[in-house]
Backbone as CSV, one residue per row, in Angstrom:
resi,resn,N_x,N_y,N_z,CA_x,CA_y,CA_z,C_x,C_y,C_z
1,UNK,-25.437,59.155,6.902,-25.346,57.729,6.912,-23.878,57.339,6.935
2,UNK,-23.295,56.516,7.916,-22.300,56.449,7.685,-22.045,54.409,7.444
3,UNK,-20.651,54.574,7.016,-20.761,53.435,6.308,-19.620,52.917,7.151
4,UNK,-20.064,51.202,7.852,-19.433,50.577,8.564,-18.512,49.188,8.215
5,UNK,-17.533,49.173,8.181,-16.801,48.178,7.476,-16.895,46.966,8.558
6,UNK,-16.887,45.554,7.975,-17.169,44.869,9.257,-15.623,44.065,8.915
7,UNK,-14.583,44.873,9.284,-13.074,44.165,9.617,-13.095,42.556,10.466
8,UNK,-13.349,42.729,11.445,-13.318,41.305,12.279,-13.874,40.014,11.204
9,UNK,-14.995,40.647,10.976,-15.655,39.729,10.245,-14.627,39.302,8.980
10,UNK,-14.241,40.259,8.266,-13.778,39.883,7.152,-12.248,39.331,7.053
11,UNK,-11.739,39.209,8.453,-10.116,38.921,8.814,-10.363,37.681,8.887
12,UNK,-11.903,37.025,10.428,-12.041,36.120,10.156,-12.237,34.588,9.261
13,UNK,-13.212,35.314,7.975,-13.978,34.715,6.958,-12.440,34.738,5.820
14,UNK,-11.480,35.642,5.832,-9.856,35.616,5.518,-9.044,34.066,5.608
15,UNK,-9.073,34.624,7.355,-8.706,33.243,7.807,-8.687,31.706,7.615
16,UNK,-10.217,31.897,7.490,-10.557,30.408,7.256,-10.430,30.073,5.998
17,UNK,-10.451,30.923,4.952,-10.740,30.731,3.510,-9.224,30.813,3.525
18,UNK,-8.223,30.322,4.139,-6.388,30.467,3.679,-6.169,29.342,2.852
19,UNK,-6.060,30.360,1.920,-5.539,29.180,0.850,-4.396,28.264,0.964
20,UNK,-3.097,28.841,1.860,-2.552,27.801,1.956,-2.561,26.955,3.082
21,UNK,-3.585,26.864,3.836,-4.041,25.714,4.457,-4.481,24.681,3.665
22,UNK,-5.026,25.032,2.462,-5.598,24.267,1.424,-4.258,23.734,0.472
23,UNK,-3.846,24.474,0.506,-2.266,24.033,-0.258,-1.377,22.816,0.479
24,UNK,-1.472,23.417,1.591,-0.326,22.242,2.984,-1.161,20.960,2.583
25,UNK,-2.598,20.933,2.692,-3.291,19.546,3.110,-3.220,19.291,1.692
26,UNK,-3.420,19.490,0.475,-2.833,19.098,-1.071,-1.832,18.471,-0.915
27,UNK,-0.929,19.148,-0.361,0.940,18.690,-0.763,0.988,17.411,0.316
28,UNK,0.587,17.504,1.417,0.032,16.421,2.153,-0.484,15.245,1.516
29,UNK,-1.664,15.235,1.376,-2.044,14.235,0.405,-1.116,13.461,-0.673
30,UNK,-0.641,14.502,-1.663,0.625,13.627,-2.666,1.415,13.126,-1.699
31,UNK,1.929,13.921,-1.223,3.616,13.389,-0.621,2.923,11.698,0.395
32,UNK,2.098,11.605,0.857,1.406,10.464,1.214,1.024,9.420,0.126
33,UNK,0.255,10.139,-0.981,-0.065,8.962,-2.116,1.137,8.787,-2.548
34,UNK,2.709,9.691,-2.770,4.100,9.187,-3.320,4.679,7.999,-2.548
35,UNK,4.553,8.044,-1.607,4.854,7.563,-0.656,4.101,5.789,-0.105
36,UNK,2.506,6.304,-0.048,1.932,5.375,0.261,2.146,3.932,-0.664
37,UNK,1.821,4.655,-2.108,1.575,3.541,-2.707,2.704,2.540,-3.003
38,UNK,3.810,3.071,-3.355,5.055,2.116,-3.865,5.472,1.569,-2.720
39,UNK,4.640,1.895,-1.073,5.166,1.273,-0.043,3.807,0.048,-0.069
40,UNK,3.033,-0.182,-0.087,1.672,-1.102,-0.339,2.250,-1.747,-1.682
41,UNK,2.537,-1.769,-2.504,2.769,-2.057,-3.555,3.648,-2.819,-3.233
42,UNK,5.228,-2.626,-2.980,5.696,-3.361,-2.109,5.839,-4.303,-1.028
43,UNK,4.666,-3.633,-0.325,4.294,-4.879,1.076,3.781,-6.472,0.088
44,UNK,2.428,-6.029,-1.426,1.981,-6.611,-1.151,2.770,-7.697,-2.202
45,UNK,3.828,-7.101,-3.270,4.215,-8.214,-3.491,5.517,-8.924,-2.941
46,UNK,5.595,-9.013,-2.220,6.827,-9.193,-1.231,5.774,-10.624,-0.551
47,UNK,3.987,-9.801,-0.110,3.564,-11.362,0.532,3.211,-12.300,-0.581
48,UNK,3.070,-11.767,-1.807,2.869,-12.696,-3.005,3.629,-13.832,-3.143
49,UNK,4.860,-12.793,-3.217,6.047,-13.755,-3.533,6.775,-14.641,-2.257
50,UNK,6.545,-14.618,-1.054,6.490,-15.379,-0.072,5.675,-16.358,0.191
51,UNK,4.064,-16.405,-0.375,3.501,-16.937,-0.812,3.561,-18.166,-1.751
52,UNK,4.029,-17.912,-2.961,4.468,-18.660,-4.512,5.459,-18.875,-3.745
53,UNK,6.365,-18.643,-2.982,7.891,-19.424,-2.707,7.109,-20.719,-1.717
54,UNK,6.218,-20.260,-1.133,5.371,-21.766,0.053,5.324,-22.927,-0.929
55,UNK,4.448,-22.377,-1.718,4.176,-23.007,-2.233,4.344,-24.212,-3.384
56,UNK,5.680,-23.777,-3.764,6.284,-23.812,-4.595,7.347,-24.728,-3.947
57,UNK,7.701,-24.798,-2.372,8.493,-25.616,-1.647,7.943,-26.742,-1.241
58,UNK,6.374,-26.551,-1.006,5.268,-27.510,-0.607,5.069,-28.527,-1.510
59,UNK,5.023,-28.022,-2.994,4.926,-28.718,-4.002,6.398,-30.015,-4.221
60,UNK,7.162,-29.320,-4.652,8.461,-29.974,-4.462,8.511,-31.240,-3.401
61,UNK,8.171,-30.938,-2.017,8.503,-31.828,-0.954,7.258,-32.685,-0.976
62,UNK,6.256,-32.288,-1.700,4.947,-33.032,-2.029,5.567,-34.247,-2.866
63,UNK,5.940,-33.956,-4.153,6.775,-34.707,-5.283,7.652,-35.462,-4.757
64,UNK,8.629,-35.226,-3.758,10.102,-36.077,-3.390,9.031,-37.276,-2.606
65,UNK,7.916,-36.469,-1.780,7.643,-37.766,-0.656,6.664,-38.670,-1.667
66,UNK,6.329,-38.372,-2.615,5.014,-39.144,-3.984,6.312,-40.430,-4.559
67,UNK,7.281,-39.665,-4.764,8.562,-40.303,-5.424,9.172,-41.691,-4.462
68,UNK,9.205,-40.901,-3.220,9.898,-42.152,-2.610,9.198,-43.330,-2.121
69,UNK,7.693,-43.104,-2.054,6.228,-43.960,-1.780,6.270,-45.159,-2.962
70,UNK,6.875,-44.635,-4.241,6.108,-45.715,-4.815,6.680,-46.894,-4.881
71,UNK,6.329,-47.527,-5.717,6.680,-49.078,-5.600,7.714,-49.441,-7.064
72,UNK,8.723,-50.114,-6.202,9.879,-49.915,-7.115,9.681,-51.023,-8.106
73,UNK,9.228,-50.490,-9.824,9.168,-51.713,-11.096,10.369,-52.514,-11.576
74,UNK,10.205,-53.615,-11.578,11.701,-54.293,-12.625,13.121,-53.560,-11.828
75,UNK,13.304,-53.596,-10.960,14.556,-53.149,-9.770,15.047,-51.780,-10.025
76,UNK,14.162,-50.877,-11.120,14.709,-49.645,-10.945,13.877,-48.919,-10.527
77,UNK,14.341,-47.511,-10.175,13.537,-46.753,-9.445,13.109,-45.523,-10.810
């Protein structure tokens, strides 16, 4: 009886099981979540605060034009 090693097979089933393919797409992942988030994080308060600045100018020029509408009491304003 002789005993047959199945090499191909086991170089293959090697192959695929490479751990550091599994390692690259890990370090991948962080270096993306390091990356990703403080850049989103950034985008989004940057539109926040572009936002609150609208608004905040809208308001104001809301007030000056409320101010200059009204009707002037006893000759002061």
């Amino acid at each position: 009886m002789a005993l047959t090693i199945p090499v191909e097979r086991i170089s293959q089933e090697a192959r695929r099981r490479d751990v550091r393919a599994g390692l690259r797409r890990l370090a991948r992942l962080l270096v993306t979540l390091l990356v990703g988030i403080p850049y989103v994080l950034g985008w989004t308060v940057s539109k926040v605060w572009l936002g609150l600045t609208i608004a905040w100018v809208a308001a104001g020029e809301g007030w000056r034009d409320a101010a200059r509408s009204r009707p002037v009491k006893g000759g002061r304003r």
